[in-house]
C-alpha positions as CSV (number, residue, x, y, z in Angstrom):
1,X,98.1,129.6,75.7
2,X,96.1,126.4,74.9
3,X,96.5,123.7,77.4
4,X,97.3,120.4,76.0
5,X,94.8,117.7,75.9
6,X,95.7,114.6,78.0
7,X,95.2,110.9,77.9
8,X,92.0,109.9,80.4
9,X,93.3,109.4,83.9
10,X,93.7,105.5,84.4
11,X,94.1,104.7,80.7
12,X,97.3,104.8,79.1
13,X,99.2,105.2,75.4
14,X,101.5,102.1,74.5
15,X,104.2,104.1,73.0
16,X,106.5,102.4,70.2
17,X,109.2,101.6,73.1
18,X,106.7,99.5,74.9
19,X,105.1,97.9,71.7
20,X,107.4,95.1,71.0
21,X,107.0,93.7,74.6
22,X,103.5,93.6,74.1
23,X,103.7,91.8,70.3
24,X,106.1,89.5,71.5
25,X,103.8,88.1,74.7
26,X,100.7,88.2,72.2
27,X,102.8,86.3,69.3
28,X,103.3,83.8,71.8
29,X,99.9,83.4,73.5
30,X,98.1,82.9,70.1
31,X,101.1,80.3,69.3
32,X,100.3,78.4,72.5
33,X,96.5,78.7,72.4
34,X,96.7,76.9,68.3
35,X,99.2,74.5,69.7
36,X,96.7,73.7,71.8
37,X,93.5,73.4,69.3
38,X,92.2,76.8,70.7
39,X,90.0,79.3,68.2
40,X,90.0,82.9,68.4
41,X,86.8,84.1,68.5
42,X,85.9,88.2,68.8
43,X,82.9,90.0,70.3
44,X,82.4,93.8,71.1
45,X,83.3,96.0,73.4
46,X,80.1,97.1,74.4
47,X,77.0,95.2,75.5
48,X,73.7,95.6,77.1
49,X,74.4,96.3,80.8
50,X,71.6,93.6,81.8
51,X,73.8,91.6,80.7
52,X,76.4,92.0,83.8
53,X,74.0,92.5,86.1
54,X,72.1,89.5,85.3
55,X,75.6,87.4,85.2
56,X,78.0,89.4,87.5
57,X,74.8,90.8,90.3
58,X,73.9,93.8,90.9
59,X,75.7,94.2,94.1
60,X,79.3,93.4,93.4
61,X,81.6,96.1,92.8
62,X,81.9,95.7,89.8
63,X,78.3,96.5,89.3
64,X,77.7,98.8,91.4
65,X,81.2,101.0,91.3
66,X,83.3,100.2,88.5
67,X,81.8,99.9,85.6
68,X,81.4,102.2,82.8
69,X,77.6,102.7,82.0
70,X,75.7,105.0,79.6
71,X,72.1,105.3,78.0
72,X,73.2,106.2,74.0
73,X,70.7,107.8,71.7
74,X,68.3,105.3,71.3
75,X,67.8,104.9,74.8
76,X,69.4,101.9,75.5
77,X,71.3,101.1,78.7
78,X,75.0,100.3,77.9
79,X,77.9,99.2,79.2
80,X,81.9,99.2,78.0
81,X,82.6,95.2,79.2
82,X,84.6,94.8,82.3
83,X,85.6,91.3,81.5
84,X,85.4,89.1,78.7
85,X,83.8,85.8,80.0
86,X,80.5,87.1,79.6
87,X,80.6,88.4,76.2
88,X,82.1,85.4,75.3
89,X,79.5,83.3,77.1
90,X,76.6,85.4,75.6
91,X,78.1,85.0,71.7
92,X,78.5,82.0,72.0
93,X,75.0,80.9,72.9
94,X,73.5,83.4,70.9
95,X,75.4,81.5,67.6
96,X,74.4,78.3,68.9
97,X,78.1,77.2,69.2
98,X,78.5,75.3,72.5
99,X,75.1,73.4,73.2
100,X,76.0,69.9,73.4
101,X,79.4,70.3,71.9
102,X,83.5,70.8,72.6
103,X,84.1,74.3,72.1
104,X,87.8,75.9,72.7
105,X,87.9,79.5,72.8
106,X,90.4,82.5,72.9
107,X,90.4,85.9,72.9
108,X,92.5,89.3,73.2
109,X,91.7,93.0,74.0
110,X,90.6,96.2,76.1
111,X,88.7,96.0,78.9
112,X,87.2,98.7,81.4
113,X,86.5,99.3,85.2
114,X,86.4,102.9,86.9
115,X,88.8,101.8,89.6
116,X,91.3,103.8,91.4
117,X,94.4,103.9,89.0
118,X,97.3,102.6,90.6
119,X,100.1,100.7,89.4
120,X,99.5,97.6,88.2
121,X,95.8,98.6,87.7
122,X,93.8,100.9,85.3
123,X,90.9,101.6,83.8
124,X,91.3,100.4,80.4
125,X,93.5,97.3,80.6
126,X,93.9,94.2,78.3
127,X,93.3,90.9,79.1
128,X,94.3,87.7,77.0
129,X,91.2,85.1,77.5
130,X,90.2,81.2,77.4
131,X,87.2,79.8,77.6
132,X,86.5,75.9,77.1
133,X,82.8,74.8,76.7
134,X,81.4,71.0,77.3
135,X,84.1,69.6,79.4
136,X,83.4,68.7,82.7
137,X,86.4,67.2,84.4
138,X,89.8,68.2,86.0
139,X,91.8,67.5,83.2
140,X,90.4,70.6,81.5
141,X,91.4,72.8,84.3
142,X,94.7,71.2,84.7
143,X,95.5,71.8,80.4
144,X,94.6,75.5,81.1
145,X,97.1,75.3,84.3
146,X,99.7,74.0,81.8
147,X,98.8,76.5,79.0
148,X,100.3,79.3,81.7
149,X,102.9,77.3,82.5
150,X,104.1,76.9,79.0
151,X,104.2,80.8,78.6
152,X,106.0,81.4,82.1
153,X,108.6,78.7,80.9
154,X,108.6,80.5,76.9
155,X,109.1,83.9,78.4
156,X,111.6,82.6,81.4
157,X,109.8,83.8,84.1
158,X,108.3,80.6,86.0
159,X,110.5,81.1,89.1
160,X,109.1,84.4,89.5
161,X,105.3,83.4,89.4
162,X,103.5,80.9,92.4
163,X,100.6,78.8,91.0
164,X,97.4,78.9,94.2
165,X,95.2,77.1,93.6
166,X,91.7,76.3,96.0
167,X,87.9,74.4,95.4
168,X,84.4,76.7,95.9
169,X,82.6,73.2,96.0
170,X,79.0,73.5,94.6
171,X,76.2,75.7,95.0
172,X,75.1,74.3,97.9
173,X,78.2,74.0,100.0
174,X,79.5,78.0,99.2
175,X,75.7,78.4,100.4
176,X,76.8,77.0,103.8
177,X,80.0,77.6,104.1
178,X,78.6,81.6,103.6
179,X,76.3,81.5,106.8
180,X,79.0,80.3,108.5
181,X,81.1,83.1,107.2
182,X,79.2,85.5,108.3
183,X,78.2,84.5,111.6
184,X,82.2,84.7,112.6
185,X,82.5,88.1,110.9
186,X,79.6,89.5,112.5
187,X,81.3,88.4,116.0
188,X,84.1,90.4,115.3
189,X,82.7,92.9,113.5
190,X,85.0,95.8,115.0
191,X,88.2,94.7,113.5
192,X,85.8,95.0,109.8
193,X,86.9,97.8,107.4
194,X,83.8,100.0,105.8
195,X,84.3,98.1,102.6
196,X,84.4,94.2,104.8
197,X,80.9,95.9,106.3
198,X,79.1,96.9,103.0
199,X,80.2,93.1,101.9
200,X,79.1,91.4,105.2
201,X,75.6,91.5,104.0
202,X,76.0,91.1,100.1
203,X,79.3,89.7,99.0
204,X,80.5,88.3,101.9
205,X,83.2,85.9,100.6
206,X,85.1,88.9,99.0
207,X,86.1,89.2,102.7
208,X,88.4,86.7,102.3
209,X,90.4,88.7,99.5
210,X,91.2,91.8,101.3
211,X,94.3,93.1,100.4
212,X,93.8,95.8,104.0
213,X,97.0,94.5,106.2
214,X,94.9,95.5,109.4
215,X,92.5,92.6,108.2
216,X,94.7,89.5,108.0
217,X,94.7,88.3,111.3
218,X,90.7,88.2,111.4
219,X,91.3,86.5,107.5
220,X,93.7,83.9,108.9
221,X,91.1,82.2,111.8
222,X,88.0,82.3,109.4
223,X,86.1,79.2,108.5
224,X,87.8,77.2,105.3
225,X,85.8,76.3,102.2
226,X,87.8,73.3,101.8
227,X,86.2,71.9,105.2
228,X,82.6,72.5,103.6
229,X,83.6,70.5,100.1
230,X,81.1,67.6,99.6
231,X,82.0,64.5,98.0
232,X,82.3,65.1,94.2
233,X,83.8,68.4,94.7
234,X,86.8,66.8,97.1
235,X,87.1,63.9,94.4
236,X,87.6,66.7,91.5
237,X,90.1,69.2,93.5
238,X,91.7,66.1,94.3
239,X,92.2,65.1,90.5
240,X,93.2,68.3,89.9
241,X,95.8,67.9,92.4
242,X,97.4,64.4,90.7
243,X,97.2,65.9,87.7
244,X,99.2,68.6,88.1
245,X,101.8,66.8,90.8
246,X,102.6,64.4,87.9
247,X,103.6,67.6,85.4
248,X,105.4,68.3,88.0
249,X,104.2,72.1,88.5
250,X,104.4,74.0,91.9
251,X,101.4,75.1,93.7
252,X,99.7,76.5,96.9
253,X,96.7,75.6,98.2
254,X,95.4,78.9,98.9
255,X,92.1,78.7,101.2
256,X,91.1,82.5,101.0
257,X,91.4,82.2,97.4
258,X,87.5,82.8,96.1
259,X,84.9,84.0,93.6
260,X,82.2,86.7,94.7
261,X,79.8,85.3,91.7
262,X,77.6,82.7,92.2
263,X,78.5,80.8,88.7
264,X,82.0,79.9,90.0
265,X,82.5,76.1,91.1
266,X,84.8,73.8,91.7
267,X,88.7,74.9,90.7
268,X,89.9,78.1,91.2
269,X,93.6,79.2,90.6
270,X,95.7,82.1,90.1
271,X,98.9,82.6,89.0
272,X,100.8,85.1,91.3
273,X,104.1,87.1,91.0
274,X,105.0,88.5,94.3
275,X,107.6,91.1,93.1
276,X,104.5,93.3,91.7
277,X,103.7,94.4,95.0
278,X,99.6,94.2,96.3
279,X,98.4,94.1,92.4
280,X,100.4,90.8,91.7
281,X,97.5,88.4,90.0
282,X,98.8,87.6,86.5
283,X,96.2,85.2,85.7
284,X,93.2,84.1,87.7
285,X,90.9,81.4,86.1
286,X,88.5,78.6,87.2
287,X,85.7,76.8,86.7
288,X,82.0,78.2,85.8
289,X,79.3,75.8,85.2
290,X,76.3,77.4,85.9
291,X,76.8,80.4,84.0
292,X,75.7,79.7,80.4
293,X,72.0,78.5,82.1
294,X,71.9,81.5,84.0
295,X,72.3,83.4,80.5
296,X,69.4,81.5,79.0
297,X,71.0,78.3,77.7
298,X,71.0,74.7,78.1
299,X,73.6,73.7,81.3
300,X,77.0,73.8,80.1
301,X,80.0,72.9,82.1
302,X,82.5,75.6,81.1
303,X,85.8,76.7,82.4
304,X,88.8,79.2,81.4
305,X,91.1,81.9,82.8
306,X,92.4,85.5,81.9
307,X,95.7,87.0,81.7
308,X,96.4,90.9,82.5
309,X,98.4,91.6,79.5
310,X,99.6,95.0,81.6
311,X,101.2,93.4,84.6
312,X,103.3,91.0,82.6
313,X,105.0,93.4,79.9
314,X,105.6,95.3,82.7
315,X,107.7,91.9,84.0
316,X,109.3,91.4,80.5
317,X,110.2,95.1,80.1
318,X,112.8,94.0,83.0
319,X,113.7,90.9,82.1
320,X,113.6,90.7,78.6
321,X,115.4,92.9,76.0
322,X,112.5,92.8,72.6
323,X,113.0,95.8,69.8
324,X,111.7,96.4,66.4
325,X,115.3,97.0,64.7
326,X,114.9,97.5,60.8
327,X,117.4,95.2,58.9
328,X,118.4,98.1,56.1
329,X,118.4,101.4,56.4
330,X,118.0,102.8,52.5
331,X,119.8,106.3,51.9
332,X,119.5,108.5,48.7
333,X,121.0,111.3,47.5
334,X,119.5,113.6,45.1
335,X,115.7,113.8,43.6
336,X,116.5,111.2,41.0
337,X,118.1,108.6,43.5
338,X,114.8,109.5,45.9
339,X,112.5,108.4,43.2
340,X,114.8,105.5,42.4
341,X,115.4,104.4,45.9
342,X,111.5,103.9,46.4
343,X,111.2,102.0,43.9
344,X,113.9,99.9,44.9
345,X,112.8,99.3,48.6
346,X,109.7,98.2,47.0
347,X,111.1,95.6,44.4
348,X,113.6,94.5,47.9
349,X,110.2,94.0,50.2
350,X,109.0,91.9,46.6
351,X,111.7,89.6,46.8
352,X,112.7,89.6,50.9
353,X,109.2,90.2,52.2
354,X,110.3,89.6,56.4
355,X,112.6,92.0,55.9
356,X,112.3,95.5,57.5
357,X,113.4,98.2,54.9
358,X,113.3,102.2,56.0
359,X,113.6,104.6,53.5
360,X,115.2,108.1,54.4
361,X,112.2,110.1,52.3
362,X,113.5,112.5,53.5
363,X,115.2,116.1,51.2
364,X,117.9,115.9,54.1
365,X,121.5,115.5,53.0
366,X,124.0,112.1,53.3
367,X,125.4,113.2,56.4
368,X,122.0,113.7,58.2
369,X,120.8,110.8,56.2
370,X,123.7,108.6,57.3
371,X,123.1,109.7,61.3
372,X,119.7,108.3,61.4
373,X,120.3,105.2,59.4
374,X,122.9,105.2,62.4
375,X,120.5,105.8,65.0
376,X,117.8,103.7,63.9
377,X,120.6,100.4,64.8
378,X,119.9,99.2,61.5
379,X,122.2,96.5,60.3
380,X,123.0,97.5,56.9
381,X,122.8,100.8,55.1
382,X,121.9,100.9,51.1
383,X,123.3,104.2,49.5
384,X,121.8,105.2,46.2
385,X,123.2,108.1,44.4
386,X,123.5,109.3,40.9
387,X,126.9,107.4,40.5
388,X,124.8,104.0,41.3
389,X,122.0,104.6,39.2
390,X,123.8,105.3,36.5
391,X,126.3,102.3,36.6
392,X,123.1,100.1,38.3
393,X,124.4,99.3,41.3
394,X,123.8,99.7,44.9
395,X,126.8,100.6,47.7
396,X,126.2,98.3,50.8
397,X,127.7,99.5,54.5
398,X,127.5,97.7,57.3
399,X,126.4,99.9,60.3
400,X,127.3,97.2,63.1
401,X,129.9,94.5,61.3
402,X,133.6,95.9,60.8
403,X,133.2,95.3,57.0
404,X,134.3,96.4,54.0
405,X,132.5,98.8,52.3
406,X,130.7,97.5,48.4
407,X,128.9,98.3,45.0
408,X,126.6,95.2,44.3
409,X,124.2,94.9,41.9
410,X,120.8,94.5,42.5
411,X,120.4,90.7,42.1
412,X,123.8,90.9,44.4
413,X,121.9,92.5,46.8
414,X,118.7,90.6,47.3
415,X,121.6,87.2,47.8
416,X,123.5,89.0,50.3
417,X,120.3,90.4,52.2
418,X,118.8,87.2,52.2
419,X,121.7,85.6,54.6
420,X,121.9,88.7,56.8
């Protein structure tokens, strides 16, 4: 017997039944990102691996555990992207797009880390993307803040989701604020987990973001970043902070909320729904200055977010009922009528083109013909048989209305389709 070929563990099929969750959120991301002067821009899947290490460092985990690396035929070293910031940041300088200009940018698709599939995370997942280029104050941080908040109002989920939101500072003050950090670690280095020891020395503020509940107490009495803040970085978090008290949106200042890359500054946020259990980050966005120089181009102030397209159909699934239901469901009895009917589904999508129209195409008979025009919930079977084509009409039933059965002509039909 030959065993079945399965999907790779940690990356999963979208089946039809979970598709129209996942058109409806992306129909209305790319409606909020043109409403709010955003431009979709594209780059591959797969890049050079330099280019993470040089941006992400080679001793994150990313790097080092998760990422899915190959040498192809020609001998180069690649990599299928873990995130899209990067790519979007190396595109964009290589097409000279963002030096010394306002650049808004969006984007939508797979990305891949070999982590341990659990719910709520996988190997390939899909992430929804901003990046804004040239702007260097709060108010660009607090329009992405109210880009999410829009779509957590659209989809009617904002009382589920907590805004946190917390400062990195500069350079210079995550530079102190890290000695600090791991001076107190290292003097209570036996409550550490192995993975809080491998960071100690590399990566030291992922600390902060263990999820390990055997850790929190040690978390709770670290140093704060938000004591280490210099001037300008206390004066922006604190504009962030006006800015969004007075669109009156909710939020946490979270203190253990940080970056592991050195090309974060300032704002951090994410967007958290606490009913998803330990995976519950829906969006997670900030700001990353430093990053286009450290790719090779001029200094850029940039900032921007991404969305886990996963987590939140999963939400939606629950909350919100979204189904591709055809509006006719087109029957036909006999060769001639199959012919016929085709031809009339065609001249129907002509004249009603957001209409869905199935047609049976199938050799079955009415009665079997008639069940699945029931079961596909359509609203209005069109019956074609010799009788019709012959007299040029069309008999209309309504599959979910108590009405009466009729033969219509075809200009007849198009009028009464057109106000279903």
């Amino acid at each position: 017997m030959i065993k079945n070929i399965q999907a790779i563990r940690g990356m999963s099929d979208i089946m039809p039944e979970a598709t129209p969750h996942w058109q409806y959120i992306e129909e209305v991301l790319k409606k909020i990102a043109w409403s709010y002067g955003y431009q979709e821009i594209r780059f591959p899947i797969i890049e050079r691996t330099e280019l993470f290490e040089r941006c992400i460092g080679t001793v994150t985990d990313i790097v080092t555990k998760e990422m899915y690396t190959f040498v192809d035929r020609n001998g180069d070293n690649l990599t299928l992207r873990p995130e899209g910031t990067v790519g979007c940041v190396r595109a964009s300088i290589q097409h000279g797009v963002i030096h010394n200009q306002v650049r808004r940018l969006w984007y939508l698709g797979p990305m891949f880390r070999h982590e341990r599939p659990q719910k709520g995370r996988y190997r390939q997942f899909h992430q929804f993307g901003v990046e804004t280029f040239g702007l260097p104050g709060p108010d660009i941080d607090a329009e992405h803040i109210f880009m999410m908040n829009r779509l957590w109002n659209i989809l009617g989920i904002s009382d589920q989701i907590v805004l946190q939101i917390n400062s990195l500072g500069t350079k210079d003050t995550r530079s102190r604020y890290r000695d600090d950090l791991v001076i107190y670690f290292k003097k209570n280095i036996k409550t550490l987990d192995e993975d809080s020891k491998r960071r100690l020395d590399t990566n030291p503020l992922r600390i902060l973001d263990s999820k390990n509940p055997d850790m929190q107490s040690v978390i709770m009495y670290a140093p704060k970043l938000l004591d280490y803040l210099d001037e300008d970085s206390r004066v922006h978090f604190d504009n962030l902070k006006r800015l969004l008290d007075a669109a009156q949106i909710r939020y946490k200042i979270n203190p253990r909320l940080v970056r592991g890359l050195d090309y974060y500054c300032f704002t951090v946020y994410e967007w958290v729904a606490e009913k998803l259990g330990a995976q519950n980050a829906l969006c997670a966005g900030g700001r990353y200055d430093n990053l286009v120089a450290q790719l090779g181009g001029k200094s850029t102030p940039a900032s921007g977010f991404a969305l886990g397209l996963e987590r939140l159909a999963e939400i939606i699934s629950t909350q919100k009922t979204v189904e591709n239901i055809p509006d006719v469901f087109l029957i036909t009895v006999g060769e001639t009528a199959k012919q016929h009917g085709l031809l009339l589904a065609e001249q129907l999508r002509d004249k009603l083109p957001k209409m869905c129209i199935i047609t049976s195409c199938s050799s079955g008979g009415f009665k079997t013909q008639f069940k699945r025009a029931d079961k596909s919930d359509a609203k209005v079977a069109l019956i074609l048989g010799d009788k019709e084509i012959e007299q040029e009409i069309v008999t209309v039933k309504y599959l979910r209305e108590d009405k009466p059965q009729m033969n219509l002509k075809f200009s007849e039909v198009v009028k009464l389709l057109s106000n279903l």
